[in-house]
N, C-alpha and C positions, 0 to 999 in steps of 0.2 A: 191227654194221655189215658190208654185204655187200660183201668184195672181191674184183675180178677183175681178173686178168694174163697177157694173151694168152701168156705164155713161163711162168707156173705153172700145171700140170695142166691142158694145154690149153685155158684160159682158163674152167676150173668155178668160179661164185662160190662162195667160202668165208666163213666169219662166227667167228672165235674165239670172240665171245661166246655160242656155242651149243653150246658145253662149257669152261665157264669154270669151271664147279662140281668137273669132271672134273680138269682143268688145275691148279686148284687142290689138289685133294686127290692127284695122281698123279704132277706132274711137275718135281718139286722132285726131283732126281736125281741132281743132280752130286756127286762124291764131294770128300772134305776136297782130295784131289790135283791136283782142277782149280782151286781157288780158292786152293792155294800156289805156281801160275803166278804168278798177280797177285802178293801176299803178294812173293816171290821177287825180284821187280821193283818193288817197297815202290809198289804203287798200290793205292788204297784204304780207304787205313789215315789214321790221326789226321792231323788238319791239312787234311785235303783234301775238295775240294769235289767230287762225282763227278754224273755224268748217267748212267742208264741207260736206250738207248733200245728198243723195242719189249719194254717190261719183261713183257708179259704178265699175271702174277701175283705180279710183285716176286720174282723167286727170285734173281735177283740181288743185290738192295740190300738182302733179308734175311740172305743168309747171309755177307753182308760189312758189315753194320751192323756187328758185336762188333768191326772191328777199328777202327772209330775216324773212319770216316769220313762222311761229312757227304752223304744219297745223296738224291736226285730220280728217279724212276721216269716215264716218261712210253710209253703206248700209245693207239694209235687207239680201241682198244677199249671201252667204258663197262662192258662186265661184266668183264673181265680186271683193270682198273684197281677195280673195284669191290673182287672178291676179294685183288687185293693191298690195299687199301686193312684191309681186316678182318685179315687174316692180321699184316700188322704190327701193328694195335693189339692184339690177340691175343697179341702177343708183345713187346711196351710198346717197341715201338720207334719210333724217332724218325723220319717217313721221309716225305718228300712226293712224294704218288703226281697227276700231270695228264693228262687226255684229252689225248691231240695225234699226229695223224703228228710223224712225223721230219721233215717235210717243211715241217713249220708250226712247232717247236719254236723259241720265242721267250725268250731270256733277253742279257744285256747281254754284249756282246765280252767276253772273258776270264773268265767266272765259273768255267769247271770246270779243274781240275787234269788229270781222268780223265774220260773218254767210253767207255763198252761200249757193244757192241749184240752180243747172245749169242743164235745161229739165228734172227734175224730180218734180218740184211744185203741180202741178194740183195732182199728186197721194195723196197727204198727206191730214188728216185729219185735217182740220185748226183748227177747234172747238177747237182738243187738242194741237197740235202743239202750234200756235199761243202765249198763254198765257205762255207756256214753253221755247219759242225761246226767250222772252222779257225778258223773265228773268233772263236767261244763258248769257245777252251781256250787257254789262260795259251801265255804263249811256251814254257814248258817242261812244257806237256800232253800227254799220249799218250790216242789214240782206240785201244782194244783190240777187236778185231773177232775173237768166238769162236763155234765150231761142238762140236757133242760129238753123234755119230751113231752107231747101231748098223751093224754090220757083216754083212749077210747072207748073205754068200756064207761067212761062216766060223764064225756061228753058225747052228745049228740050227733051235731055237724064232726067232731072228729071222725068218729066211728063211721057215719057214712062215709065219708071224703077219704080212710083209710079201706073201707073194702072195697072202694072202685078201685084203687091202687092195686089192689090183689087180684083183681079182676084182669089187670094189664099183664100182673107181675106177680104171679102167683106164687114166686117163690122168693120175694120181699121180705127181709130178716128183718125190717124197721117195723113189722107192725107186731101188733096186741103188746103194746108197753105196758106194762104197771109197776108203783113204786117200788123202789129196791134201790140201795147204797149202791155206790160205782163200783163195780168188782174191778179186784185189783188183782192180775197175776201172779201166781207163784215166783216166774221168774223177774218180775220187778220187784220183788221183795228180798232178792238175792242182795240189790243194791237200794234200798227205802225200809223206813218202817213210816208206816201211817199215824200220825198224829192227833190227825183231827177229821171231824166228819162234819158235815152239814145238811141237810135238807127241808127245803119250804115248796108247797104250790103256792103257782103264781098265775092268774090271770092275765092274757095275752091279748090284747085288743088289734082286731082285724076288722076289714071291711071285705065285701065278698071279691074284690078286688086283689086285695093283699092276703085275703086265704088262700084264694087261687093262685096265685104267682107263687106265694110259701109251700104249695104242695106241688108245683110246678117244677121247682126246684127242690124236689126230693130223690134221692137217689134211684130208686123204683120207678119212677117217674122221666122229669128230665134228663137225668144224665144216664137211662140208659134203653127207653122205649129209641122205636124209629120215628122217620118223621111223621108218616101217616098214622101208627098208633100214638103220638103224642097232643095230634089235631083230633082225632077222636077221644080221646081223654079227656083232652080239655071241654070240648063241644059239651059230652055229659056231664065233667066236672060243674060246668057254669051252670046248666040245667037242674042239675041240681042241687045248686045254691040258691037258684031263683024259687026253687020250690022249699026247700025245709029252713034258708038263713034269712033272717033281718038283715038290711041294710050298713049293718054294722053290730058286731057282735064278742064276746070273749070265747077264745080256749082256753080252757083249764089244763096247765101244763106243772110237771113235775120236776124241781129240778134236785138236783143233786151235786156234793162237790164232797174230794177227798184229797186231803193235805198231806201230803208226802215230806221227810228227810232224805237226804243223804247217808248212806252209811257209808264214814271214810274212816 
């Protein structure tokens, strides 16, 4: 599904599902240290009923199935919900994965305990969302809203590997990250007050393998070059792994997470 956002990448349609294979196989990343945020703040785990929204390829509600909790995956996407969909049975997990904007997520007032939505916020319409997420979570529910970004101005191999991207996609709103708190809308605030913050860098262990396929699968990138600019990307991309990466290396990535209530 082709999406377009006059305030992301200049308004270039993008299509996740046209590296969903990539996405799957590449960017499942997050280290044990991001998911003992949650864990830390006992969401996720046994007893509870969780939503995750713009799940992608389930990298959320798989690596926090084990702890007990009860997870729904929902994305726009039909191939990204596809690939989650296999990845969990693949791994006998319990886990209901639906086609849906955020926008359109339909389930009865109070069903979830816990709501994420991990580097997929900025796309959603809060106007609508917002008053719909407060309402789908228990009076004593938290919406966790997380981000986890590489840093380029202070690694290396990022910063080259991001201005070939600009080079493709020069009007790529993913790059020149640096740290900074999840910004939370005006209009989500209509219906949340923020409770809690968190932030750690985390080292990212890749091989030049799994960097490539990770930047392969970036929006600027795979889901919205053509085919012969994405075979050219890549050609330099690896080229230029062979010359500046070791054979196995870390990204220093930032992450960030912001704990929302309900206001009811």
């Amino acid at each position: 599904m082709l999406i377009e956002k006059k305030d992301i990448d200049g308004g270039k349609p993008f299509d996740w599902g046209r590296t969903s294979a990539d996405y799957a196989k590449y960017r499942d990343i997050y280290p044990k240290e991001f998911y003992d945020v949650l864990l830390e703040r006992g969401l996720g785990v046994s007893g509870q009923r969780c939503l995750d929204l713009g799940t992608g390829t389930g990298v959320i509600p798989r690596n926090m199935h084990r702890f007990g909790g009860r997870w729904t995956g929902a994305d726009i996407s039909e191939g990204q919900t596809a690939q989650a969909k296999r990845l969990a049975d693949e791994g006998g997990m319990d886990i209901e994965f639906i086609v849906s904007p955020a926008e359109d997520i339909a389930f009865e007032d109070g069903s979830f305990d816990l709501i994420t939505a991990c580097q997929c916020f900025w796309y959603f319409d809060h106007e609508r969302t917002s008053p719909k997420l407060a309402a789908l979570l228990k009076n004593s529910g938290k919406l966790a809203v997380m981000e986890l970004s590489w840093l380029p101005d202070e690694d290396e191999i990022a910063g080259r590997s991001e201005q070939l991207v600009l080079r493709y996609s020069p009007n790529w709103t993913g790059a020149g990250y640096k740290r900074h708190p999840v910004f939370i809308a005006d209009a989500v605030l209509k219906y949340f007050r923020v409770t809690d913050r968190a932030e750690l860098d985390l080292p990212v262990h890749f091989t030049r393998e799994s960097w490539n396929g990770r930047m392969k699968a970036c929006r600027g990138v795979g889901a919205s070059l053509s085919g012969s600019e994405l075979e050219a990307w890549e050609r330099e991309h690896t080229e230029l792994l062979e010359k500046y990466a070791p054979d196995e290396f870390d990204i220093l990535h930032h992450a960030a997470f912001a704990f929302l209530d309900p206001i009811k």
